[in-house]
PASEBA-1860 file (N, C-alpha, C; in nm, 3 decimals):
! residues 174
1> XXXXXXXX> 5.469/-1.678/0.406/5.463/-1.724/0.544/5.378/-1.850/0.549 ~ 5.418/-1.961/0.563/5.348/-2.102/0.592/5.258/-2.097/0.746 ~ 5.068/-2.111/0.701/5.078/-2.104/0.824/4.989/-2.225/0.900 ~ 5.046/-2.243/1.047/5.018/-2.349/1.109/4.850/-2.423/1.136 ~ 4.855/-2.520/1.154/4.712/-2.575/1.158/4.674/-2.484/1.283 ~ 4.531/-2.560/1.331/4.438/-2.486/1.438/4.506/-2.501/1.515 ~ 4.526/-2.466/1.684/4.536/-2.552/1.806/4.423/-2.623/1.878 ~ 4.337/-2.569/1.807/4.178/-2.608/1.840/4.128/-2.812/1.792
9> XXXXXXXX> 4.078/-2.849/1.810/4.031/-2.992/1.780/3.950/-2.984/1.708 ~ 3.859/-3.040/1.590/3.716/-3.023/1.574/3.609/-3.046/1.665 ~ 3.650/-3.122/1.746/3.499/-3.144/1.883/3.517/-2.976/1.974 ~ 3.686/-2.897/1.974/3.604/-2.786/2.055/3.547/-2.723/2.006 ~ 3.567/-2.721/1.834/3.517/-2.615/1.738/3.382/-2.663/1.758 ~ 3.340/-2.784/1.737/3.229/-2.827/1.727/3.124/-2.762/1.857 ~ 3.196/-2.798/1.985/3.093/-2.762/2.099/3.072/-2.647/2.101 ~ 3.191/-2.525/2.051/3.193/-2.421/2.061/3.100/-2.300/1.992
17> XXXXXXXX> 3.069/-2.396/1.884/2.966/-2.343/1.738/2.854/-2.381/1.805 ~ 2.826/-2.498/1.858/2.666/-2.554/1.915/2.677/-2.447/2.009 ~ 2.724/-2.438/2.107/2.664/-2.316/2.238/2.615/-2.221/2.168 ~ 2.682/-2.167/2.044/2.640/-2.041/1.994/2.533/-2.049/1.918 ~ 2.483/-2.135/1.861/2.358/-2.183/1.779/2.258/-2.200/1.879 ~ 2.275/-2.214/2.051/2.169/-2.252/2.136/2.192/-2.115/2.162 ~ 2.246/-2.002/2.165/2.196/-1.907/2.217/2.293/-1.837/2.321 ~ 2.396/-1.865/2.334/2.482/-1.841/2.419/2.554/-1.750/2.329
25> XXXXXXXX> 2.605/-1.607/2.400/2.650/-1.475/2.317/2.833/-1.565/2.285 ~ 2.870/-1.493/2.198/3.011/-1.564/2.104/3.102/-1.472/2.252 ~ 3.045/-1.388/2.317/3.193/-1.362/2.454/3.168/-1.484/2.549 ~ 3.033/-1.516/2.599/3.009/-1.612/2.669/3.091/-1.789/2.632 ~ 3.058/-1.780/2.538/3.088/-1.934/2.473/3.280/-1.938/2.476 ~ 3.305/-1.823/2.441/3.439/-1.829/2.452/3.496/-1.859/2.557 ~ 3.437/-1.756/2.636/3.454/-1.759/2.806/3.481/-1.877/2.859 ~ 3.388/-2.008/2.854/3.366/-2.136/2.869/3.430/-2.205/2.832
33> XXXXXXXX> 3.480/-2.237/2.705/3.567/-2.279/2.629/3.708/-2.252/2.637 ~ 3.726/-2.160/2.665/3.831/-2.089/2.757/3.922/-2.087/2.575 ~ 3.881/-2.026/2.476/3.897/-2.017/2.331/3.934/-1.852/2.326 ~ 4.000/-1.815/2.253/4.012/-1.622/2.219/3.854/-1.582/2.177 ~ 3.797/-1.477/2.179/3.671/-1.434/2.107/3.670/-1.431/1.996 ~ 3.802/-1.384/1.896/3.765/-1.360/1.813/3.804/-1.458/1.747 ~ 3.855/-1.587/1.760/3.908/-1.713/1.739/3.709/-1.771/1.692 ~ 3.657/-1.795/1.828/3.489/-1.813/1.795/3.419/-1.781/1.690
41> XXXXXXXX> 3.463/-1.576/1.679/3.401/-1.480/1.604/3.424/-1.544/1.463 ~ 3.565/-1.591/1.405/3.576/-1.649/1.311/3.512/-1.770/1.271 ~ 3.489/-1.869/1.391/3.440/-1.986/1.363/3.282/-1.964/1.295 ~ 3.226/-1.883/1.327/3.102/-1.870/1.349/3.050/-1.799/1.239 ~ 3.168/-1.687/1.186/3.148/-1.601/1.030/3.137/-1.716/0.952 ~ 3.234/-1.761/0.936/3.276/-1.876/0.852/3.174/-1.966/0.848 ~ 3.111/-2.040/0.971/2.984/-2.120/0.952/2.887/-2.071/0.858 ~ 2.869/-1.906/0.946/2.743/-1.846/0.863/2.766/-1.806/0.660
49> XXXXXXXX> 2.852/-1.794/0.668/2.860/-1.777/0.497/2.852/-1.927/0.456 ~ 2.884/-2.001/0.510/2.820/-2.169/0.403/2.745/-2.183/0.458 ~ 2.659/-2.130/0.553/2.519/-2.188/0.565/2.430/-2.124/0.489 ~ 2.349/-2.193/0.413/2.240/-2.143/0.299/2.101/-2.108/0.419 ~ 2.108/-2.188/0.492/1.963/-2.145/0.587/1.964/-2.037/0.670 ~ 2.120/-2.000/0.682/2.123/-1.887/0.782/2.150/-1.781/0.713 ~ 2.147/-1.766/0.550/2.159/-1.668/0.458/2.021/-1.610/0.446 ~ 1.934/-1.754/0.411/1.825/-1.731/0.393/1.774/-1.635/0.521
57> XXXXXXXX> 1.753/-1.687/0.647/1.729/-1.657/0.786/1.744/-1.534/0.753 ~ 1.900/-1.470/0.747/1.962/-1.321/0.734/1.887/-1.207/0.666 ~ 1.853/-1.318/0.541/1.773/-1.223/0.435/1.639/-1.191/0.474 ~ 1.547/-1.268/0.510/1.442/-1.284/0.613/1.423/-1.158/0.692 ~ 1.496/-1.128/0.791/1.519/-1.078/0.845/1.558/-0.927/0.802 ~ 1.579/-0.927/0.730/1.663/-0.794/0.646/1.537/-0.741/0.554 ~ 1.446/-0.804/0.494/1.353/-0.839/0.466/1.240/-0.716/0.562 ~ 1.239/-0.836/0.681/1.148/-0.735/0.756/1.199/-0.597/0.843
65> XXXXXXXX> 1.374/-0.543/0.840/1.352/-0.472/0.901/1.317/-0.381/0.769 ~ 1.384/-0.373/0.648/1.328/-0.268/0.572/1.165/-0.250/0.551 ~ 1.085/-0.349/0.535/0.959/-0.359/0.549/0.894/-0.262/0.679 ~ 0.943/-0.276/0.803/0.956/-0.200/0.891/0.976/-0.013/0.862 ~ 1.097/-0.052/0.850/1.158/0.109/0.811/1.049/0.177/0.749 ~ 1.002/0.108/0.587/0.885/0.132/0.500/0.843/0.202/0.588 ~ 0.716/0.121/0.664/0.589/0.177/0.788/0.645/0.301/0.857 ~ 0.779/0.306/0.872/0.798/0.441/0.964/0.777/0.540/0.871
73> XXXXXXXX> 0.837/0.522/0.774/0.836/0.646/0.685/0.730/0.632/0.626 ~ 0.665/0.604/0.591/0.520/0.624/0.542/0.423/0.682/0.668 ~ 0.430/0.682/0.797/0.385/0.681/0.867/0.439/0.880/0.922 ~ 0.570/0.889/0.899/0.632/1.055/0.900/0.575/1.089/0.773 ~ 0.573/1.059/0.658/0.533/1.137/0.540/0.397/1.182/0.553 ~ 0.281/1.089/0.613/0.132/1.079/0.647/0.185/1.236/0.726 ~ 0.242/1.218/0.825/0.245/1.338/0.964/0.301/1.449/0.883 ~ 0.419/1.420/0.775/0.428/1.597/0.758/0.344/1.627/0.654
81> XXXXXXXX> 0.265/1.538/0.586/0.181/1.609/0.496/0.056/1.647/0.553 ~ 0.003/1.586/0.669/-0.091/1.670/0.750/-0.043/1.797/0.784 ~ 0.097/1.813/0.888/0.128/1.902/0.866/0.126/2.008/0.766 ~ 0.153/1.993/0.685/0.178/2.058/0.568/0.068/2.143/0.525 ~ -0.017/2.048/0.521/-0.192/2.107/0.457/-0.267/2.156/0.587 ~ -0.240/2.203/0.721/-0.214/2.289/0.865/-0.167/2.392/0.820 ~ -0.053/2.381/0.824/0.014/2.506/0.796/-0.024/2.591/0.708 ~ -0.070/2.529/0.590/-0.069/2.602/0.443/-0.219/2.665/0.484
89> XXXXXXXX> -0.367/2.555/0.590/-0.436/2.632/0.583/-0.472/2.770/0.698 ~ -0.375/2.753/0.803/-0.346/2.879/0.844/-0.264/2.988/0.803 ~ -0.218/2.964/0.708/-0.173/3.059/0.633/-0.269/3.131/0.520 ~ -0.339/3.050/0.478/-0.431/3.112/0.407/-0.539/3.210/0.526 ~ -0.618/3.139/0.616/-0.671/3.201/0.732/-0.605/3.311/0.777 ~ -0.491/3.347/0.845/-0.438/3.470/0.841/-0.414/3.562/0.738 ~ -0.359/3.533/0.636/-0.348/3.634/0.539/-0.501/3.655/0.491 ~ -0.617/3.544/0.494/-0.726/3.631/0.455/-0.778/3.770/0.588
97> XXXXXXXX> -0.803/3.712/0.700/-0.782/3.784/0.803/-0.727/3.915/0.799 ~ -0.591/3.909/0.726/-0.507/4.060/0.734/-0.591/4.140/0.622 ~ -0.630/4.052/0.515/-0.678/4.138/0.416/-0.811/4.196/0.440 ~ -0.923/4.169/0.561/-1.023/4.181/0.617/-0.971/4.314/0.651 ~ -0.846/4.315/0.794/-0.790/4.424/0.824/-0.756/4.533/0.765 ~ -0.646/4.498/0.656/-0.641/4.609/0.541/-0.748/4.684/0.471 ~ -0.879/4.595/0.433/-0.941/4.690/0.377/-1.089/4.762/0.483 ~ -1.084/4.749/0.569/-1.098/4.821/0.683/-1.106/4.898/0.740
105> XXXXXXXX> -0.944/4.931/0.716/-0.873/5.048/0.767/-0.901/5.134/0.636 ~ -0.856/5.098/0.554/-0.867/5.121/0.406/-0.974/5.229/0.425 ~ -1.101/5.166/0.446/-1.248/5.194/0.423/-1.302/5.274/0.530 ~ -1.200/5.320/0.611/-1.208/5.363/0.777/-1.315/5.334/0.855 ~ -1.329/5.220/0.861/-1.412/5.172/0.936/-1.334/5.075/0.991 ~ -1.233/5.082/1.051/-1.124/5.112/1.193/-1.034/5.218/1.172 ~ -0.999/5.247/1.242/-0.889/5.333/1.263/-0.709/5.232/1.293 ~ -0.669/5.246/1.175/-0.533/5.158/1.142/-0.414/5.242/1.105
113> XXXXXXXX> -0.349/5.316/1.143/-0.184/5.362/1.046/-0.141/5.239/0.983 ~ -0.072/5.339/0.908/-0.031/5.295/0.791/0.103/5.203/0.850 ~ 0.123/5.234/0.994/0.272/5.158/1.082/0.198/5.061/1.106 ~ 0.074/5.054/1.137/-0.001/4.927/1.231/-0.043/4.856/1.131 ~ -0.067/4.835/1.009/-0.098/4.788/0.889/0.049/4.715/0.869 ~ 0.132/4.767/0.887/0.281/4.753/0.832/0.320/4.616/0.968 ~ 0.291/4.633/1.016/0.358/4.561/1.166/0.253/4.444/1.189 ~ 0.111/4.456/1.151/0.053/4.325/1.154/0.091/4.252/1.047
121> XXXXXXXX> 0.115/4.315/0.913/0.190/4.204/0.784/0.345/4.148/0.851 ~ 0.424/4.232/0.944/0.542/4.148/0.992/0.496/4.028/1.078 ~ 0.370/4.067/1.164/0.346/3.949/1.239/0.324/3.827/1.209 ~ 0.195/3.837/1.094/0.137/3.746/0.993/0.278/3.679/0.908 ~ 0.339/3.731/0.878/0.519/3.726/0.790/0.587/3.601/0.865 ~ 0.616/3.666/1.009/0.669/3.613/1.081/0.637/3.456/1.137 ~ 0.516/3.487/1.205/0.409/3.339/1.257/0.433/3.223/1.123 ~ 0.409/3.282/1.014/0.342/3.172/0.884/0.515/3.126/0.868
129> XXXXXXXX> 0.613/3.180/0.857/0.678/3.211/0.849/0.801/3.116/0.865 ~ 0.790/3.150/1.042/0.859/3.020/1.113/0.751/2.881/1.104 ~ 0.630/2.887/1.098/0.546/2.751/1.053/0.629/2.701/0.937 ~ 0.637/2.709/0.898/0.689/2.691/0.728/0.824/2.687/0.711 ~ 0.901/2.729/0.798/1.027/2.687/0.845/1.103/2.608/0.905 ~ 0.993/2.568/1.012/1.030/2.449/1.099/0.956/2.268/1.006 ~ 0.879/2.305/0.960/0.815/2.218/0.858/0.943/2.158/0.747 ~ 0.997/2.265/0.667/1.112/2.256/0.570/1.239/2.183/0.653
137> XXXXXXXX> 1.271/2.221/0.773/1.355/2.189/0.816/1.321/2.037/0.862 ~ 1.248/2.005/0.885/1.189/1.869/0.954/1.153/1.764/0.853 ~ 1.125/1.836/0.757/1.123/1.723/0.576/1.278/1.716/0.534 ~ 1.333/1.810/0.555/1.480/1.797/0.519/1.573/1.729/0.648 ~ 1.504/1.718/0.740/1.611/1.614/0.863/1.496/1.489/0.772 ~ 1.407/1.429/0.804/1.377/1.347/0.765/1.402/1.299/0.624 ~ 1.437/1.352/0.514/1.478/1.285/0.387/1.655/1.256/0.433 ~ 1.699/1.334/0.502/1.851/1.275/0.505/1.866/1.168/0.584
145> XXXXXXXX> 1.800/1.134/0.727/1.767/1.004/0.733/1.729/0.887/0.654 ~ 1.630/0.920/0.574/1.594/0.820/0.490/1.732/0.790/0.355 ~ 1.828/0.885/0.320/1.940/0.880/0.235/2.047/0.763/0.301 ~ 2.049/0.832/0.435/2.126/0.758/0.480/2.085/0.608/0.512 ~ 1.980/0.532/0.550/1.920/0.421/0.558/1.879/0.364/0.458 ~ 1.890/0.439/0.315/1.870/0.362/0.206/2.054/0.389/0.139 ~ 2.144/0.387/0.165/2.285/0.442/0.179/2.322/0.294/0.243 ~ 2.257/0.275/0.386/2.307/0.148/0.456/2.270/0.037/0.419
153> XXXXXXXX> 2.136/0.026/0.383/2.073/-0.131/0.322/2.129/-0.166/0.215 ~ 2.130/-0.032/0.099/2.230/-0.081/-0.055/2.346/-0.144/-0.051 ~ 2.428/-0.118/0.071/2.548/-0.202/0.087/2.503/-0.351/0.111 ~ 2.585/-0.389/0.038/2.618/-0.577/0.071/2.604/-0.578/0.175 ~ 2.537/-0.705/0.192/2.526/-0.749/0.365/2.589/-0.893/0.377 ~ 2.698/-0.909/0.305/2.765/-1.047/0.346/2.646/-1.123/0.270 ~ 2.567/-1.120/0.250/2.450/-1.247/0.225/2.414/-1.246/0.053 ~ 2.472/-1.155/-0.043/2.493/-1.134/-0.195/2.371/-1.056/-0.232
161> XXXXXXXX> 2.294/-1.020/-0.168/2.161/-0.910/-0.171/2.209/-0.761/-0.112 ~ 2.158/-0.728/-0.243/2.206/-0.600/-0.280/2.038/-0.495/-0.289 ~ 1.986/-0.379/-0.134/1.847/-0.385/-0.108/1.926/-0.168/-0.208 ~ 1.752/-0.181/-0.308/1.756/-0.088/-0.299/1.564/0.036/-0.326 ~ 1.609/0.159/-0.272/1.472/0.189/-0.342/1.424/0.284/-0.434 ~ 1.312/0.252/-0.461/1.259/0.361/-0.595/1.207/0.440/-0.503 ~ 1.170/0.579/-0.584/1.076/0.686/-0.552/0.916/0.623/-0.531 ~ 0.845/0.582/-0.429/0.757/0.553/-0.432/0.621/0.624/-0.426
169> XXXXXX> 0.621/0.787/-0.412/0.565/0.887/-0.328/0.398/0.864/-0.371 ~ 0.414/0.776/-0.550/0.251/0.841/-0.566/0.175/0.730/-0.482 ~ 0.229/0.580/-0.425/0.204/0.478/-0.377/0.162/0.512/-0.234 ~ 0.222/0.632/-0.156/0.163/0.637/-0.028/0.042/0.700/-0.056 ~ 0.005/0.789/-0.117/-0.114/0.833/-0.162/-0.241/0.724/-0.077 ~ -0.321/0.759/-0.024/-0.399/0.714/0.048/-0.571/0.683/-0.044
END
């Protein structure tokens, strides 16, 4: 299929690329120009892959949102490992607690059945339990986020940078 030149001029291409370099959105500029959008949309891809400054710019930019991202997640890992060392030390605190209880009763110096002994270890079971559950579950939503956002950056971004990451864990270390 042979196919036909622009219908476009270079001065509309031209004015049409400047609006969009000043800041005017590629529906707007079209609008004006009275051009298709995606007629623009092309003009404007096309600019941006031979422009070396707006690669650079891109990368820049790409640059700081992962730099960004970094800080969040370093900033959730800080929170669930507080968490973490919470949880773990109320768990120790209760189960020493129960064992106060147990030997106690044990020593009859309370009065405990052997059901009420049985039913405070479900409680203690239970409490530490779901702590430690909702924790697991909340490291595991948060690492699949982070799969997936290190999933999206590894892809090409049009700009020939290819972002990826290592295991960094002993580096957040404080």
């Amino acid at each position: 299929m042979q196919q036909r030149g622009s219908k476009y001029d270079q001065k509309i291409k031209d004015e049409a690329l400047a609006l969009v370099a000043s800041g005017v959105s590629i529906t707007n500029a079209a609008c004006r120009m009275r051009i298709p959008k995606s007629t623009l949309a092309d003009w404007v891809h096309t600019q941006n892959e031979s422009d070396e400054d707006g690669v650079a710019a891109r990368r820049e930019i790409r640059r700081k949102q992962i730099a960004r991202c970094e800080k969040i997640g370093d900033k959730v890992l800080r929170a669930l490992d507080r968490k973490a060392q919470a949880a773990a030390k109320d768990t120790r605190t209760i189960n020493d607690g129960l064992a106060v209880l147990e030997k106690a009763a044990k020593d009859g110096v309370i009065a405990l059945s052997e059901a009420e002994v049985a039913s405070l270890r479900n409680v203690v079971s239970d409490y530490t339990g779901v702590g430690l559950r909702e924790l697991a579950g909340t490291m595991k939503d948060v690492a699949a986020r982070q799969e997936t956002l290190e999933q999206h950056l590894g892809e090409k971004d049009g700009t020939g940078v290819q972002i990826t990451f290592v295991d960094g864990a002993e580096e957040l270390a404080e």
